[in-house]
C-alpha positions, -999 to +999 in steps of 0.1 A: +115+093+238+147+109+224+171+101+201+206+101+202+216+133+175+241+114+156+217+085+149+190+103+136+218+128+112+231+096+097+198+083+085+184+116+071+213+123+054+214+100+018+249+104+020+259+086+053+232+060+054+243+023+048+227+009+014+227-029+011+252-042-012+237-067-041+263-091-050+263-122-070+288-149-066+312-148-102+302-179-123+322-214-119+348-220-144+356-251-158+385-259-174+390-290-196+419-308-192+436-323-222+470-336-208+470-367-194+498-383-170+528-405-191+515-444-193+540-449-169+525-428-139+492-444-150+503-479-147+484-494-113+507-501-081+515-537-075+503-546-037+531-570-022+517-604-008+524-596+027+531-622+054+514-654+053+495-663+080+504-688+113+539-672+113+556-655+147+582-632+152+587-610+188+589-577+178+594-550+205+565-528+209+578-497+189+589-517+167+561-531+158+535-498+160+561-481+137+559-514+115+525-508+116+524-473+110+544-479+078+524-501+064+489-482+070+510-451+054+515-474+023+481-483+022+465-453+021+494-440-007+485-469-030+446-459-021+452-423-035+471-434-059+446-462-074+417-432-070+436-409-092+445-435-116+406-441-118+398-407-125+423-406-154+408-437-169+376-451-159+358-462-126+382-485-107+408-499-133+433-511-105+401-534-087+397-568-094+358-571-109+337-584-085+326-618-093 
């Protein structure tokens, strides 16, 4: 058996041998937030009705995926927008209670 010289120097020396490293993660901080939004920004979005049913139009095809598009997009904007109002007030302010 033999050894290759440098890796037997580098573990009888203290010097050049590789200690672990003991580290702890730094504590969370949590910072309380006092501001809250103006009323205004708080207020809940107002859905619009949409279009009633049994109605037909003939929309071209990129017309109507970018249609579509838009109004997914403004969905999930009043969605983010009715979560954050809920975690400035209380569970789900902008919801209807269930009956």
């Amino acid at each position: 058996m033999w050894i290759l010289p440098g890796l037997l120097l580098s573990t009888a020396l203290p010097g050049c041998s590789h200690k672990p490293i003991e580290t702890t993660p730094p504590p969370p901080v949590a910072i309380e937030v006092r501001d809250t939004p103006p009323a205004d920004l708080l207020r809940c979005p107002e859905r619009p009705a949409g279009i009633p049913a049994g109605l037909s139009a003939s929309i071209p095809a990129p017309a109507r995926q970018a249609l579509i598009d838009l109004a997914a997009a403004y969905r999930s904007t009043v969605d983010q927008l009715e979560r954050l109002i809920g975690w400035h007030r209380s569970a789900d302010p902008c919801r209807p209670p269930a009956p």
